[in-house]
mmCIF file of the C-alpha atoms, coordinates in Angstrom:
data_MODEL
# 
_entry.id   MODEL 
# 
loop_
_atom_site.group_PDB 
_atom_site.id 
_atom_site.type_symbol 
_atom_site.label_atom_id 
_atom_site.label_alt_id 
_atom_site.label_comp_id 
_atom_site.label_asym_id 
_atom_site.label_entity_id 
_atom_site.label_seq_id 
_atom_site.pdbx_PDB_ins_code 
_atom_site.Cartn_x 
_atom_site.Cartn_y 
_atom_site.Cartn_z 
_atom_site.occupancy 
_atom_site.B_iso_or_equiv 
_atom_site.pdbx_formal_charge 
_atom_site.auth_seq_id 
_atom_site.auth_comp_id 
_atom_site.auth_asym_id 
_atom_site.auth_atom_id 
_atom_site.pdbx_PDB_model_num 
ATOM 1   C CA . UNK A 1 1   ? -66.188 -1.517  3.574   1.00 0.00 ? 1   UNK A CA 1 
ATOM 2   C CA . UNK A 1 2   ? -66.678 1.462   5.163   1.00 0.00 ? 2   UNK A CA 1 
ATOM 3   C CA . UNK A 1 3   ? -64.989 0.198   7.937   1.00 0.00 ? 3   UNK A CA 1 
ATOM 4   C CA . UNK A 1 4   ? -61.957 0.087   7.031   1.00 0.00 ? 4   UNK A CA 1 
ATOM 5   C CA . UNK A 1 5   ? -61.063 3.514   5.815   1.00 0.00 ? 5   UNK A CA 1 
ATOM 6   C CA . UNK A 1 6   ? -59.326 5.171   8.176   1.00 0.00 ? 6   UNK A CA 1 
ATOM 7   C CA . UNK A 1 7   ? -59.790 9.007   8.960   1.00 0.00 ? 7   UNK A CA 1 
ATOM 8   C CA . UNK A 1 8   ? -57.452 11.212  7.557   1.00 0.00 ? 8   UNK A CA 1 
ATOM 9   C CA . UNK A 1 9   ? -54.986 12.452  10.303  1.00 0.00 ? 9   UNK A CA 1 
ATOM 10  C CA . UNK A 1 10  ? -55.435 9.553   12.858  1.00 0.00 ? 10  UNK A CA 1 
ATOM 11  C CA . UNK A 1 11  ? -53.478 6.611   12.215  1.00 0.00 ? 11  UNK A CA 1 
ATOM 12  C CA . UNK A 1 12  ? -50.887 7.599   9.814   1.00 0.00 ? 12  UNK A CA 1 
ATOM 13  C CA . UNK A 1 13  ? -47.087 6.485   10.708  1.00 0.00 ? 13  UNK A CA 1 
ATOM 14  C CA . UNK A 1 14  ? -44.483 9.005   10.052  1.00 0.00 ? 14  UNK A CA 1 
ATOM 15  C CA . UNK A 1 15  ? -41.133 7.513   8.088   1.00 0.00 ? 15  UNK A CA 1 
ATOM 16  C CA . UNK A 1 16  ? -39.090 10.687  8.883   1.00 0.00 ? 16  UNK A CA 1 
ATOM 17  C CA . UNK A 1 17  ? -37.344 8.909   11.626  1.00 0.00 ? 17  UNK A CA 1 
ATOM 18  C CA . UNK A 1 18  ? -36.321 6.171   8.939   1.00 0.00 ? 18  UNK A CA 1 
ATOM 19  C CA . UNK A 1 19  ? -34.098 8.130   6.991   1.00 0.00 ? 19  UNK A CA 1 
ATOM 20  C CA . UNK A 1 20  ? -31.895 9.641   9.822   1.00 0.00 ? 20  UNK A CA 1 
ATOM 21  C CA . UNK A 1 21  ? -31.950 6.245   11.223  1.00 0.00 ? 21  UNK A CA 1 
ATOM 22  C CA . UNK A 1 22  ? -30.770 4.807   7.660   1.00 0.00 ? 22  UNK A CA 1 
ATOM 23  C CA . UNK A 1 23  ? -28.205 7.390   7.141   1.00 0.00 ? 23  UNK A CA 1 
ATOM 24  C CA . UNK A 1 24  ? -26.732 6.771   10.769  1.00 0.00 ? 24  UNK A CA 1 
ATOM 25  C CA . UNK A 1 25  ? -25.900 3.179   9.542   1.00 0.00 ? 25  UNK A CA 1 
ATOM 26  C CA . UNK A 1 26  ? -24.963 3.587   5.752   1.00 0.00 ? 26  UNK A CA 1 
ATOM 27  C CA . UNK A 1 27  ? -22.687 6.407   6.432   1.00 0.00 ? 27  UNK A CA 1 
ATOM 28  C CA . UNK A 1 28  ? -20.056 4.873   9.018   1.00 0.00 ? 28  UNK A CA 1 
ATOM 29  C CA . UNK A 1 29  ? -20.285 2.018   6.087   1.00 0.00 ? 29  UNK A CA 1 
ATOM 30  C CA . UNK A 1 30  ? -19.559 4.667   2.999   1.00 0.00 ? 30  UNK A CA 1 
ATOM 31  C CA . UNK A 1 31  ? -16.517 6.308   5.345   1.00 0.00 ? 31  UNK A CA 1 
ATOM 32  C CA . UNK A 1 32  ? -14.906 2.915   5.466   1.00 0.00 ? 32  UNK A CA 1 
ATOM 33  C CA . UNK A 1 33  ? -14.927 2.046   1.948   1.00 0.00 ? 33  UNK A CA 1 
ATOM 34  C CA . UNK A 1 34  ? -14.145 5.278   1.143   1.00 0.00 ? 34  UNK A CA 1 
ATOM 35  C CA . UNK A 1 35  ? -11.136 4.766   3.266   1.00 0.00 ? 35  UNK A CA 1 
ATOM 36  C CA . UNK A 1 36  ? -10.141 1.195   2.197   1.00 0.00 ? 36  UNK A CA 1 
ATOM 37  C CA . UNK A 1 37  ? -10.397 2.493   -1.409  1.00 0.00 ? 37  UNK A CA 1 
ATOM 38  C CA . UNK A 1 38  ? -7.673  5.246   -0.798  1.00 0.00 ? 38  UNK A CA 1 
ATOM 39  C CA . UNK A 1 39  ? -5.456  2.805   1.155   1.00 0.00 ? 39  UNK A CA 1 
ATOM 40  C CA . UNK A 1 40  ? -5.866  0.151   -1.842  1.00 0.00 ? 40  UNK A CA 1 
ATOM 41  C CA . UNK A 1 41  ? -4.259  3.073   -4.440  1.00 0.00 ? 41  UNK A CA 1 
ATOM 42  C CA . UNK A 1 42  ? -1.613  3.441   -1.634  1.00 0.00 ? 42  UNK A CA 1 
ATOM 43  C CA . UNK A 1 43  ? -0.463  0.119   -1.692  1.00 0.00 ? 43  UNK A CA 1 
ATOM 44  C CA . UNK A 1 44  ? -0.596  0.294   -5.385  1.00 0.00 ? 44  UNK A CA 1 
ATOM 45  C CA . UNK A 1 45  ? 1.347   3.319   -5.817  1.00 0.00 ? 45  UNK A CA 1 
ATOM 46  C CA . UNK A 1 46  ? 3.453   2.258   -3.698  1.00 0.00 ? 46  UNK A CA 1 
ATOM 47  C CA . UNK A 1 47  ? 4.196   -0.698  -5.404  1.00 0.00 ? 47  UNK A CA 1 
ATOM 48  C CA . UNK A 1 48  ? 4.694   0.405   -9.318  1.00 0.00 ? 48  UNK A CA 1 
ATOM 49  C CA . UNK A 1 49  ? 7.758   2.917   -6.848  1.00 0.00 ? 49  UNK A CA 1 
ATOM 50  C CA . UNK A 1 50  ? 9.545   -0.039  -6.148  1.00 0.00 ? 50  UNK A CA 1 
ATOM 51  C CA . UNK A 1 51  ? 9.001   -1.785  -9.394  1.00 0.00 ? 51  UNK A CA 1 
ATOM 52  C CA . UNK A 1 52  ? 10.271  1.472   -11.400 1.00 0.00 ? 52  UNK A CA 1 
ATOM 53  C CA . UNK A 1 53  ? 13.262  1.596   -8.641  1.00 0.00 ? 53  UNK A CA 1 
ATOM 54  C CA . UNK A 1 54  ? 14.438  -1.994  -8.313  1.00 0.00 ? 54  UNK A CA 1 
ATOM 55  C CA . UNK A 1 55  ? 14.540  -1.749  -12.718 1.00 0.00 ? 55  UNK A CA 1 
ATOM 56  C CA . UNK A 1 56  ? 16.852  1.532   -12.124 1.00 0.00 ? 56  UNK A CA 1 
ATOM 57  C CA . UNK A 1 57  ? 19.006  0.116   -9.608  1.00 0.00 ? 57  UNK A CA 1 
ATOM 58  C CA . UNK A 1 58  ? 19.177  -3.103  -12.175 1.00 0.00 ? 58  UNK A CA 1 
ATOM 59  C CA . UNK A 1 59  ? 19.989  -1.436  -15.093 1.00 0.00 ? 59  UNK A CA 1 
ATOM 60  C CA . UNK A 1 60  ? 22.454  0.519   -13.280 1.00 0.00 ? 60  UNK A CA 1 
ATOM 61  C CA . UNK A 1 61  ? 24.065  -2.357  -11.877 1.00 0.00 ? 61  UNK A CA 1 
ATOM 62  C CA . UNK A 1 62  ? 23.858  -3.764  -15.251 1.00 0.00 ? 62  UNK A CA 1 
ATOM 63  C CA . UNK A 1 63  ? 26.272  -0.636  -16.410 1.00 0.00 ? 63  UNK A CA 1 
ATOM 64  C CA . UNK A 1 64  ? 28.326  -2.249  -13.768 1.00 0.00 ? 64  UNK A CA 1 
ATOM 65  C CA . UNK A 1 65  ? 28.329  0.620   -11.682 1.00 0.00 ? 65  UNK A CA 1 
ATOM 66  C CA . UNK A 1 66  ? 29.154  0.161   -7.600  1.00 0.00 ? 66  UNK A CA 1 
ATOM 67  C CA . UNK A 1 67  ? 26.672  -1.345  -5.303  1.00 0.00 ? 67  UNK A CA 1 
ATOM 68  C CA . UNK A 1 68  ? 26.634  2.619   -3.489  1.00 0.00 ? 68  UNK A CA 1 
ATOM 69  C CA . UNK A 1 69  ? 25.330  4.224   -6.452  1.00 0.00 ? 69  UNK A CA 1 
ATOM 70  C CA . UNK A 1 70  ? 22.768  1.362   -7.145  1.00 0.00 ? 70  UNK A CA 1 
ATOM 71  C CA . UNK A 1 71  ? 21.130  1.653   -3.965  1.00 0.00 ? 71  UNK A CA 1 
ATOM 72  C CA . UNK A 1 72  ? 21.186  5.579   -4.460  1.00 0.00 ? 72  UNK A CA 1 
ATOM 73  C CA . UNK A 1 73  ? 19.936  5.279   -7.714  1.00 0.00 ? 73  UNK A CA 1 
ATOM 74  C CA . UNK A 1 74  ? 16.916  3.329   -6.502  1.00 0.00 ? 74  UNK A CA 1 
ATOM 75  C CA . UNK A 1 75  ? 16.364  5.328   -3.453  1.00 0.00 ? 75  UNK A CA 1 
ATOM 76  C CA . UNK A 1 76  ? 15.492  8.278   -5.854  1.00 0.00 ? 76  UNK A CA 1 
ATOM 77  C CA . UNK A 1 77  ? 13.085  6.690   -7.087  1.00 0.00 ? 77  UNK A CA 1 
ATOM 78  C CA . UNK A 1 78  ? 11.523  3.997   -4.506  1.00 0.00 ? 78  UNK A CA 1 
ATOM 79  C CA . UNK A 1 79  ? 8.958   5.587   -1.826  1.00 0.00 ? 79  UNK A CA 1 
ATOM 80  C CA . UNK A 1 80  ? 10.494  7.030   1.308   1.00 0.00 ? 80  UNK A CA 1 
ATOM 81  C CA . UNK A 1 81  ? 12.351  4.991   3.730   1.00 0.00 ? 81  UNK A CA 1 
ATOM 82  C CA . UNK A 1 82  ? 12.534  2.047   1.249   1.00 0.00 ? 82  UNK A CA 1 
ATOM 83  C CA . UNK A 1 83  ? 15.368  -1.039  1.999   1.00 0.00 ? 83  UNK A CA 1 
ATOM 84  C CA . UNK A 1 84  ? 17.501  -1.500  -0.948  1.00 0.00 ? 84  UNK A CA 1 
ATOM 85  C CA . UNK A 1 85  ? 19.221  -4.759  -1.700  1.00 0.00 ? 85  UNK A CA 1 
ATOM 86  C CA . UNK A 1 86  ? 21.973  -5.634  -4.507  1.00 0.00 ? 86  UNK A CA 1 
ATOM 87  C CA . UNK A 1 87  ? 23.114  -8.975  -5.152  1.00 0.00 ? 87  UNK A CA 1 
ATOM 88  C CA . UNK A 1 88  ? 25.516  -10.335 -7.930  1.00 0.00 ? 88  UNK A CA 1 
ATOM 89  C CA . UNK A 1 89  ? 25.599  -14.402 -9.104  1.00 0.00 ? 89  UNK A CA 1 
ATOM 90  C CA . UNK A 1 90  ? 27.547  -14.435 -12.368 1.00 0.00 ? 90  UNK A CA 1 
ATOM 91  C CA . UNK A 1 91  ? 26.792  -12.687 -14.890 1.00 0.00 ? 91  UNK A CA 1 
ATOM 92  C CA . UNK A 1 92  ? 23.167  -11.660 -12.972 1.00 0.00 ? 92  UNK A CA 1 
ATOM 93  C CA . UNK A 1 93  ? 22.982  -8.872  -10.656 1.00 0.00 ? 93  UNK A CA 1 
ATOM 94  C CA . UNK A 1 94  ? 19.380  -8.484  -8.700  1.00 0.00 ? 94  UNK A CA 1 
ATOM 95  C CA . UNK A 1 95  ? 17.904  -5.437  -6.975  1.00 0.00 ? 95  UNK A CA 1 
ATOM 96  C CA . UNK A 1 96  ? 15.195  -5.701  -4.375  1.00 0.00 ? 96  UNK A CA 1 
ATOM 97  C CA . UNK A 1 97  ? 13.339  -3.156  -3.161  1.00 0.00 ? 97  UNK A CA 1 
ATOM 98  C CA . UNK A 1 98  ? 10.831  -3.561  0.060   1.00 0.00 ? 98  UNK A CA 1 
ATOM 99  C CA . UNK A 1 99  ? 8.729   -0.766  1.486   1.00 0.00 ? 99  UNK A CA 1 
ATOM 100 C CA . UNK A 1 100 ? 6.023   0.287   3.538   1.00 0.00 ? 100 UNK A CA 1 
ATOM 101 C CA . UNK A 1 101 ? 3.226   2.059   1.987   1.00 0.00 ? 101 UNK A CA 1 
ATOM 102 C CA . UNK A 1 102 ? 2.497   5.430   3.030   1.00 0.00 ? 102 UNK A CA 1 
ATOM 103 C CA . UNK A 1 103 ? -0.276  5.713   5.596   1.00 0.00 ? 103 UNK A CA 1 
ATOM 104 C CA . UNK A 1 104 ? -0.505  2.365   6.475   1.00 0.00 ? 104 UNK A CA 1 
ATOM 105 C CA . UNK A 1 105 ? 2.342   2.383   9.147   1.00 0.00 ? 105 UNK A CA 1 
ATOM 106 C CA . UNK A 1 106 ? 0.208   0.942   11.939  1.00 0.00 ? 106 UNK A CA 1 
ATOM 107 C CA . UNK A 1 107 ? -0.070  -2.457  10.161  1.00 0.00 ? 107 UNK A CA 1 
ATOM 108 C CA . UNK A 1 108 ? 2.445   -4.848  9.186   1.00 0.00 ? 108 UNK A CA 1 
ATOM 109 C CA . UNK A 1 109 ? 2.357   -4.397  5.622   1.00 0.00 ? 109 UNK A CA 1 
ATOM 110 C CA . UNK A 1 110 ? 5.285   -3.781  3.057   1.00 0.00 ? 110 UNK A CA 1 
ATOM 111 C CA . UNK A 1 111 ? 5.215   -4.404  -0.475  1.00 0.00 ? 111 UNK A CA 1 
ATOM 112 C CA . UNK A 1 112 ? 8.287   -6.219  -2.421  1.00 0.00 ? 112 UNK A CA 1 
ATOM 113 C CA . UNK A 1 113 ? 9.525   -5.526  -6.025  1.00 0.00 ? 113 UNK A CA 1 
ATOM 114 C CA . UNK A 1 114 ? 12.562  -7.672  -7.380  1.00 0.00 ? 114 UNK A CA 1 
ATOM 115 C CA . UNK A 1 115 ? 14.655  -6.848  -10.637 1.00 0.00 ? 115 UNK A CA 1 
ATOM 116 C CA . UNK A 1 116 ? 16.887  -9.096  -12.652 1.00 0.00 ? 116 UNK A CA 1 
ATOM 117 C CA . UNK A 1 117 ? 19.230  -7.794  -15.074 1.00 0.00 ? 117 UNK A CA 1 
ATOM 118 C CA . UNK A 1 118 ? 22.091  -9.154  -17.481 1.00 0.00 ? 118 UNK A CA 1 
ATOM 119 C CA . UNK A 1 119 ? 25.703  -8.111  -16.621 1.00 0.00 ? 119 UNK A CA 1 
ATOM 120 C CA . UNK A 1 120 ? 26.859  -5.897  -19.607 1.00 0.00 ? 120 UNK A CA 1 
ATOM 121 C CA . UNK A 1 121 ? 30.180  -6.349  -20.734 1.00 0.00 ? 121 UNK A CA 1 
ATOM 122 C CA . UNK A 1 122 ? 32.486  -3.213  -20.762 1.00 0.00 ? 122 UNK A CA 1 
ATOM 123 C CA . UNK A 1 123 ? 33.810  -2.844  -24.302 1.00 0.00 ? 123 UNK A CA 1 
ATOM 124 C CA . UNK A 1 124 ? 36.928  -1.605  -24.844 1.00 0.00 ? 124 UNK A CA 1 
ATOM 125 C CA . UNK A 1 125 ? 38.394  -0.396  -28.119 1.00 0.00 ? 125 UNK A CA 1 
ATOM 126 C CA . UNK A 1 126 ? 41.535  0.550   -28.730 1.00 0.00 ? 126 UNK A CA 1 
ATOM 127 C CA . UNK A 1 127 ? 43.273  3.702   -30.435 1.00 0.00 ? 127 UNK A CA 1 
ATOM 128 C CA . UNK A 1 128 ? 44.041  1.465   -33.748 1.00 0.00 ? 128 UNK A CA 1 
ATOM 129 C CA . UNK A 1 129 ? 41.319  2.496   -36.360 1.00 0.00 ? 129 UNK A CA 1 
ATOM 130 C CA . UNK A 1 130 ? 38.637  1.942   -33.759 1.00 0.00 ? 130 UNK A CA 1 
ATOM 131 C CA . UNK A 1 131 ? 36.329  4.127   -31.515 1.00 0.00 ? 131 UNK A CA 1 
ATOM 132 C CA . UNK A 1 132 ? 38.543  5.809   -28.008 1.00 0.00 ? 132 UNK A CA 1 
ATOM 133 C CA . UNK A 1 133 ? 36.907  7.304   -25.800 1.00 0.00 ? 133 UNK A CA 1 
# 
């Protein structure tokens, strides 16, 4: 079996050139998830904005306040250049909000957040025993 040994120092393949070679693929691969991953907490931020705004704008239409100060009261707290919408049926009032996350402006991507709220009813009492204002 002597013939198969091989002499030390003739023969013998280098893997150096594997691990740049590796890197130069798994990297560009790494960078893109990393990237996707950022984007995906984008949307997502972006989206609990416009729930938390389009629940202020309902419960301030609720109050019955005017549609103005609704869609200011949302745009406080929605992300930046967010569409407001108020709409009244009844004794409903709805507030949408749509927006477009941040960094993502080069794709055609908003997200949407609706809110529903009950119409309270202004109580009045008058200066006979009861509550005044």
């Amino acid at each position: 079996m002597r013939g198969c040994e091989r002499p030390a120092g003739r023969g013998r393949r280098s893997d150096a050139g594997f691990v740049t070679a590796e890197t130069a693929v798994v990297l560009p691969v790494l960078v893109a998830f990393a990237m996707a991953l950022v984007w995906g907490l984008l949307v997502v931020a972006a989206q609990i904005q416009c729930v938390d705004a389009a629940r202020t704008g309902a419960r301030a239409a609720a109050r019955q306040d005017a549609d103005g100060a609704v869609v200011r009261v949302a745009r406080e707290v929605a992300p930046r250049g967010a569409r407001v919408s108020v709409s009244r049926e009844a004794d409903l009032v709805r507030v949408a909000v749509v927006a477009k996350p941040p960094a993502l402006g080069l794709l055609p991507f908003e997200v949407r957040e609706e809110a529903v709220a009950s119409m309270e009813s202004a109580v009045t009492v008058d200066g006979a025993g009861g509550e005044g204002p």
